[in-house]
C-alpha positions as CSV (number, residue, x, y, z in Angstrom):
1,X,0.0,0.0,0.0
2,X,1.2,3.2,-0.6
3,X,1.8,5.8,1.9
4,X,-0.7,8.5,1.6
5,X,1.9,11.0,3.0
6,X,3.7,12.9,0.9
7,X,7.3,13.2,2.9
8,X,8.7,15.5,0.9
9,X,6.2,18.3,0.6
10,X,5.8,18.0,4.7
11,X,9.4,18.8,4.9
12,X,9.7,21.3,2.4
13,X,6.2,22.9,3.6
14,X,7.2,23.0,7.6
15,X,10.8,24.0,6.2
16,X,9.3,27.0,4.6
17,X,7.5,28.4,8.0
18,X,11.2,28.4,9.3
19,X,12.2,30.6,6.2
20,X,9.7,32.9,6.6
21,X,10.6,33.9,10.0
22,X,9.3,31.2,12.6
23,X,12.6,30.7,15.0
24,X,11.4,26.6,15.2
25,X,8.3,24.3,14.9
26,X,7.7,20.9,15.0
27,X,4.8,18.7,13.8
28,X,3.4,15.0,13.3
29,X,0.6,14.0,11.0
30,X,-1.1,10.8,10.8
31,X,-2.8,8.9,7.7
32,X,-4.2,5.7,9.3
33,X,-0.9,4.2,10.9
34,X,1.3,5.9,8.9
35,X,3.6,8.4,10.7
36,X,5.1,11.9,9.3
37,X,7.1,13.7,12.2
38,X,9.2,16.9,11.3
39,X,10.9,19.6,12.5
40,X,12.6,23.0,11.4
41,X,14.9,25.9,13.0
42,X,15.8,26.6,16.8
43,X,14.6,26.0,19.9
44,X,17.2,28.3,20.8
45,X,18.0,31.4,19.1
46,X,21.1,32.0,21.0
47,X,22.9,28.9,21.1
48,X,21.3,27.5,17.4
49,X,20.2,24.5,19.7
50,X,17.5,22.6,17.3
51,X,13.9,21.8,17.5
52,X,13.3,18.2,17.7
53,X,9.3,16.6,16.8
54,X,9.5,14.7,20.7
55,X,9.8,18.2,22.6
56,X,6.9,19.3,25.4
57,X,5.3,22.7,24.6
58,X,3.0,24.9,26.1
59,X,-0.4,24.2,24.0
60,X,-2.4,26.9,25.8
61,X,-6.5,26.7,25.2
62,X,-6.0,23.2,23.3
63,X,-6.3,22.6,27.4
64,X,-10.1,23.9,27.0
65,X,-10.5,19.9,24.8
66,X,-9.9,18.2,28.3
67,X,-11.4,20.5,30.8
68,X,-14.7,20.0,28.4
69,X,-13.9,16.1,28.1
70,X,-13.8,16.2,32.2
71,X,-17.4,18.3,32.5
72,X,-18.8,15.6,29.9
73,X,-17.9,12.7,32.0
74,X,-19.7,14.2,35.1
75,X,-22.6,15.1,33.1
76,X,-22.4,11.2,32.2
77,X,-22.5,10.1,35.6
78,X,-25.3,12.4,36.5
79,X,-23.2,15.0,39.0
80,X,-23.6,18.2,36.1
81,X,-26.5,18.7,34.4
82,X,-25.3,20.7,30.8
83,X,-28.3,23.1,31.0
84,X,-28.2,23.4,34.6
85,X,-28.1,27.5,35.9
86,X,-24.2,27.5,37.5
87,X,-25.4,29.7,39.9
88,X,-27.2,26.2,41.5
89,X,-23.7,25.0,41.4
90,X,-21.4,28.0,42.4
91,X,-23.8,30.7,43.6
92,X,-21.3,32.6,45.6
93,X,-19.3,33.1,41.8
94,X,-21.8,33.6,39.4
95,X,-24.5,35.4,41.9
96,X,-28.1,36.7,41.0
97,X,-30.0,36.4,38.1
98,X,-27.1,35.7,35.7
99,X,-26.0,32.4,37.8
100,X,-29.7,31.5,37.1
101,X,-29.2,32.5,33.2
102,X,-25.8,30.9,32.5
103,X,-25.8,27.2,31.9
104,X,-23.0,25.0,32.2
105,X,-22.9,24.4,27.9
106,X,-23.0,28.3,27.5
107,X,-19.6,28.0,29.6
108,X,-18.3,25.7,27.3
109,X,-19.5,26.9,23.6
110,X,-18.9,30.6,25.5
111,X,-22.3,31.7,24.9
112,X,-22.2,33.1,28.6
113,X,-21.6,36.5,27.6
114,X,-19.3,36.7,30.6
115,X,-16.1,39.3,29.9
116,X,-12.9,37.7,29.6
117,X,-10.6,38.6,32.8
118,X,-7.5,38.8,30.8
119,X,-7.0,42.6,30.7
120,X,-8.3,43.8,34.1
121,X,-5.5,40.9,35.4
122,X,-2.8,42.0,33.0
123,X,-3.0,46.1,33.5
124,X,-0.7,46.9,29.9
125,X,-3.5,44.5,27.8
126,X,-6.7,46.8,29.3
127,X,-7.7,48.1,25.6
128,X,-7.5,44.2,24.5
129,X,-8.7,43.3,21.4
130,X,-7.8,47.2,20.3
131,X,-3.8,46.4,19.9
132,X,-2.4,49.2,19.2
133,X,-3.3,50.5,22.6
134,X,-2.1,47.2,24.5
135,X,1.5,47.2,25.7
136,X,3.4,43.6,26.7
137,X,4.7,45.5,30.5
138,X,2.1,43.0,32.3
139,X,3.7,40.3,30.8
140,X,7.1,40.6,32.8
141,X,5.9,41.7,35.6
142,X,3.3,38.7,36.0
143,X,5.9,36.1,34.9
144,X,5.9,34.6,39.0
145,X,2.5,35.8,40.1
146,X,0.1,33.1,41.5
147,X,-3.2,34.8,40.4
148,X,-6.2,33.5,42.9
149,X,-8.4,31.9,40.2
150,X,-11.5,33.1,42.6
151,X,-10.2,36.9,41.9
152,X,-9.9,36.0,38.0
153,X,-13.1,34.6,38.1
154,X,-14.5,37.8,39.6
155,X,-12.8,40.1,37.4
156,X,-14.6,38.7,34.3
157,X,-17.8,38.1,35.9
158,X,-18.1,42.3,37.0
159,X,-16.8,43.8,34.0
160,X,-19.1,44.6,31.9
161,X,-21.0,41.9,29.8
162,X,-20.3,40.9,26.1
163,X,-23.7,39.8,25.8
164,X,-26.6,38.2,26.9
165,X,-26.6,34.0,27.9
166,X,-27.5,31.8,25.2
167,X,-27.0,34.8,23.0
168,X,-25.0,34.3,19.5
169,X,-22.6,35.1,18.6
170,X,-20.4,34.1,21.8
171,X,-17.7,35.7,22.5
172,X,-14.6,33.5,23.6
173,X,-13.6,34.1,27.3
174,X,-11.2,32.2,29.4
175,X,-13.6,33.4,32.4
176,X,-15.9,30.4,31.4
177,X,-13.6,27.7,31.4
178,X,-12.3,29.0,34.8
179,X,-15.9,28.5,36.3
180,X,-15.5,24.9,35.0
181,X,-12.6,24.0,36.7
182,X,-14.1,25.7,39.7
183,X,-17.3,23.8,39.0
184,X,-14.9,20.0,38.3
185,X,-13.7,20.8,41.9
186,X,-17.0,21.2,43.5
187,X,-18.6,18.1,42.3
188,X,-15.6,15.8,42.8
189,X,-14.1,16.9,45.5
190,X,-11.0,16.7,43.9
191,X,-8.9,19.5,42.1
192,X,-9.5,20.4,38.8
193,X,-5.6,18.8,38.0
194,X,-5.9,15.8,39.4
195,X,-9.2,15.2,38.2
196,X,-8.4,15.7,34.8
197,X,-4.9,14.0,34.9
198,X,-6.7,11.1,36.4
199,X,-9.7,10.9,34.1
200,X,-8.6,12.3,31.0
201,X,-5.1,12.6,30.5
202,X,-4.2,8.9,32.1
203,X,-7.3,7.4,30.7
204,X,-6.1,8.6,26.9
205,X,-2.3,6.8,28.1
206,X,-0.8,10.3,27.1
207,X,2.8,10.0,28.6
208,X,4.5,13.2,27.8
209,X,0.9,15.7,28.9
210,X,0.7,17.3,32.6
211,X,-1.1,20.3,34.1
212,X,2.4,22.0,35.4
213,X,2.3,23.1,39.2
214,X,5.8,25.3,38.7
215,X,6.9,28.0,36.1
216,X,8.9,25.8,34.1
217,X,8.7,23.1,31.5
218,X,10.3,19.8,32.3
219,X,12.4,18.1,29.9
220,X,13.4,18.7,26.6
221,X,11.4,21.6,25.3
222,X,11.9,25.1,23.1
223,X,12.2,28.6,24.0
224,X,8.8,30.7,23.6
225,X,9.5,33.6,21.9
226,X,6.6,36.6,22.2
227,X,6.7,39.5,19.9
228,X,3.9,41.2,20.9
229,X,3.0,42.8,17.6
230,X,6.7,43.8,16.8
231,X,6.5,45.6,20.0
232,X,8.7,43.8,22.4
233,X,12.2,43.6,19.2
234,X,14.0,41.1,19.2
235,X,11.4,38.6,20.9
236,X,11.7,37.9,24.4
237,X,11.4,34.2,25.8
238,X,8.8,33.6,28.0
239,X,9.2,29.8,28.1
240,X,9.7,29.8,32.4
241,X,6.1,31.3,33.5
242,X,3.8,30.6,36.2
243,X,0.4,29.7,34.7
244,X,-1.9,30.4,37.1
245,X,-2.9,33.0,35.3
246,X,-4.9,30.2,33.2
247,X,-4.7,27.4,35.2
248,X,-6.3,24.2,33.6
249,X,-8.0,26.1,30.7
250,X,-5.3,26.9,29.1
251,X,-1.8,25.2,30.9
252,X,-1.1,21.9,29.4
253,X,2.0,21.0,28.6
254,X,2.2,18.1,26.4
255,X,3.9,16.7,23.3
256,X,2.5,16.6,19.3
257,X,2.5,12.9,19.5
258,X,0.1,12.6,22.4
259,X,-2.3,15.3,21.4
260,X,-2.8,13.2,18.3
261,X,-3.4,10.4,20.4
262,X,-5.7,12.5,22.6
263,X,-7.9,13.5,19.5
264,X,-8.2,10.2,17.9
265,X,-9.2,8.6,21.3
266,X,-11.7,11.2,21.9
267,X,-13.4,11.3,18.5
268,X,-13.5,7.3,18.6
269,X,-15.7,7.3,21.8
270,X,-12.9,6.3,24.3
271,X,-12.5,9.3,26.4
272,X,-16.2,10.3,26.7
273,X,-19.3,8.2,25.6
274,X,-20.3,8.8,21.6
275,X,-23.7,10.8,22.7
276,X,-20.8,13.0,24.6
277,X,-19.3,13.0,21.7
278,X,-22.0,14.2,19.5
279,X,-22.9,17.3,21.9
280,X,-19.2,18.2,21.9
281,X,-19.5,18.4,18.3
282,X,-23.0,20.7,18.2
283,X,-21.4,24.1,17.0
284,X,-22.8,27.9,17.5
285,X,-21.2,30.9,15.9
286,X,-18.4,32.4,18.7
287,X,-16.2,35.4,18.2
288,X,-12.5,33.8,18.5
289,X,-9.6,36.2,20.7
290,X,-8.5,37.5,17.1
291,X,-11.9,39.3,16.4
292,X,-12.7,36.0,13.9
293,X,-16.1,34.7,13.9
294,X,-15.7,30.8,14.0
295,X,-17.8,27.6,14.3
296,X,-17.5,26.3,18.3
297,X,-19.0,23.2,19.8
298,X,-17.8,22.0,23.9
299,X,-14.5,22.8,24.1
300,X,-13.7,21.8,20.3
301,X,-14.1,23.9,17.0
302,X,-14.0,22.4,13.0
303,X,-12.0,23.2,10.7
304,X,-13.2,22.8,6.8
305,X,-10.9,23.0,3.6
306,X,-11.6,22.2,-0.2
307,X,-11.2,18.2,-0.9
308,X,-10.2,18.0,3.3
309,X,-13.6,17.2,5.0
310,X,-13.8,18.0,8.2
311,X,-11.1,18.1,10.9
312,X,-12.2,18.5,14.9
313,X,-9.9,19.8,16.9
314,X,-8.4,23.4,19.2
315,X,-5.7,25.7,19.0
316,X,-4.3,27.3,21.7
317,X,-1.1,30.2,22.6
318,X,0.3,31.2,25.5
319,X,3.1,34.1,25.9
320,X,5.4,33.0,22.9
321,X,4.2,29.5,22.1
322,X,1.3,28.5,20.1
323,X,-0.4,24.9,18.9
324,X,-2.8,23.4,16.9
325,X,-4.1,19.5,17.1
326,X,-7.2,18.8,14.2
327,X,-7.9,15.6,13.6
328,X,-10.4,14.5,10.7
329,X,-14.3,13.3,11.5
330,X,-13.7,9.5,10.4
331,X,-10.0,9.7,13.1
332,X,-7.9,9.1,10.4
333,X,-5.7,11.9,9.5
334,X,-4.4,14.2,12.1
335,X,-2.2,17.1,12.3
336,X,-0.7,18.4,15.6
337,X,1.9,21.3,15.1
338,X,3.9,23.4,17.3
339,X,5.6,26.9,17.2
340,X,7.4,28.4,19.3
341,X,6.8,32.5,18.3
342,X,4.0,34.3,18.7
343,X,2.1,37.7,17.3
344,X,5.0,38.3,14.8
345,X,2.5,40.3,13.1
346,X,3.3,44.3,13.2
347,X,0.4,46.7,13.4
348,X,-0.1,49.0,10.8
349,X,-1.1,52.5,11.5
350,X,-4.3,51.7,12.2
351,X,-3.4,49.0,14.6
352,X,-4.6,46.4,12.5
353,X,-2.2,43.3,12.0
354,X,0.0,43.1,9.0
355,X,0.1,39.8,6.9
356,X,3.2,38.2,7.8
357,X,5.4,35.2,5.5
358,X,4.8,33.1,8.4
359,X,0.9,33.5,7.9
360,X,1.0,31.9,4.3
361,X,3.4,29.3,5.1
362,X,1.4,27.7,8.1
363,X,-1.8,28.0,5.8
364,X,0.4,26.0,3.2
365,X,1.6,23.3,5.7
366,X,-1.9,22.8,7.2
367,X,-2.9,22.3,3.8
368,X,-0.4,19.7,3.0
369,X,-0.9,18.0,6.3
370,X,-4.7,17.7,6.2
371,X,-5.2,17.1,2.1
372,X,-4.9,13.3,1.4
């Protein structure tokens, strides 16, 4: 049989994201049982050290996939109810009529219409999504902070709504998916990590995947490089970071190897049961963290191209690292890459991003990756 990857266009495709200005990346795609792993530039721009395809990496809101997976087995076993009011679960968080409004699924599709916390935490990112007005100060100066989810929580939930529950288009907020893990902790009487490494992450067999407790990455890993829309020149690393300021929506750490496995396990019916599966996969119309309008279900988002079908899966960046794991409807092709630089697009002079190389390349590699 034929192998139905095409080698040499992966590694001239993920070569050609290096040339156009990503420092390194790394990638595996799947066809079935056959393997394609790759990997091009530094994990190091100061010592030329290489990226290698087996490295851990931050993979930010791809997180959101197992926190939902974790809520869907207690709604299972009867301890969540998906259109239950959260305010029956955690009134003292989500208080008054809008805990009686907001459902548990509007937390996961982000239908809540709750604010996201991120830029009444991070003081420089206050005019976030506008920019040109954000600055990347916050970012060193919370690189050790242990934020109090409770306080993040509250930040989002008395700023000033994005819109109404149930409403449509959502508007993505990490303030949901903080309620869940509050919400996985109150019903199991377990923390959110362990409950999650326990039921998700150990149940999938992922070896190389962890919710970190510390700042930094254990074992062999890349640099994270953040530009900040050209504004922090040359990009600074941000690879040793606490990430409380996420927690376990957005703090995985895991390998491109195991996400793939993560994604073909779920999508078969092994991590949650197949009617799971199928509300998981029930999409509304949600306004994405770059101002893009996209197709989101629980905690997992398609992704459609000309002659690809279509590919379940998340993305996810953290300061200076970024991800994406899609894996096709039928669990036979997958794609899970890695990068380890983020917003390398300038602004313009209307602080709107500037198409980068890097932008077209990724397109092309995804392309190539997810095309049979």
């Amino acid at each position: 049989m034929k192998n139905p990857l095409d080698s040499a266009a992966l590694n001239a495709a993920i070569e050609n994201v290096h040339r156009a200005g990503m420092p390194g990346l790394f990638a595996e795609v799947r066809d079935d049982d056959q393997v394609w792993r790759g990997a091009a530039g530094v994990a190091d721009v100061t010592t030329g050290r290489p990226v290698t395809a087996d490295m851990r990496h931050r993979v930010g809101s791809i997180t959101k996939t197992f926190t939902a997976a974790a809520v869907l087995q207690q709604v299972e076993s009867g301890r969540i109810g998906l259109d239950t009011p959260i305010g029956r679960y955690l009134p003292k968080l989500v208080p008054g009529e809008r805990g009686e409004a907001i459902t548990v699924r509007m937390l996961i599709n982000h239908t809540s219409g709750l604010a996201e916390y991120l830029p009444y935490a991070y003081p420089s990112l206050k005019a976030f999504p506008a920019l040109a007005d954000t600055g990347p100060q916050s970012l060193d100066d919370h690189r050790f902070t242990r934020f109090d989810p409770a306080e993040l929580i509250e930040m989002g939930v008395t700023a000033p709504a994005v819109g109404t529950p149930g409403g449509t288009p959502g508007v993505y907020s990490n303030t949901n998916y903080l309620l869940l893990v509050e919400l996985l902790q109150q019903v199991t009487g377990d923390t959110a990590e362990r409950y999650i490494t326990r039921n998700v992450i150990e149940r999938a067999g992922l070896q190389h995947t962890e919710l970190p407790a510390g700042p930094h990455v254990d074992g062999p890993h890349s640099q994270l490089y953040e530009a900040w829309f050209g504004m922090i020149d040359p990009p600074r690393d941000y690879s040793v970071y606490d990430m409380s300021w996420v927690g376990p929506s957005a703090s995985l750490i895991s390998t491109v190897a195991d996400l793939n496995r993560f994604y073909r396990l779920l999508l078969a019916g092994e991590i949650i049961s197949p009617s799971s599966l199928e509300q998981m996969q029930r999409t509304v119309p949600v306004v994405s963290q770059e101002g893009q309008t996209i197709d989101y279900g629980l905690g997992l988002h398609p992704l459609r191209g000309p002659g690809w079908g279509t590919f379940w899966g998340h993305g996810g960046t953290v300061w200076g690292g970024g991800a994406l794991a899609m894996t096709r409807a039928d669990g036979k092709r997958q794609l899970a890459v890695a990068v380890n630089l983020q917003r390398w697009n300038r602004l313009d002079s209307s602080g709107r991003p500037q198409p980068h190389p890097i932008d077209g390349a990724l397109a092309t590699l995804y392309r190539v990756a997810m095309h049979d």
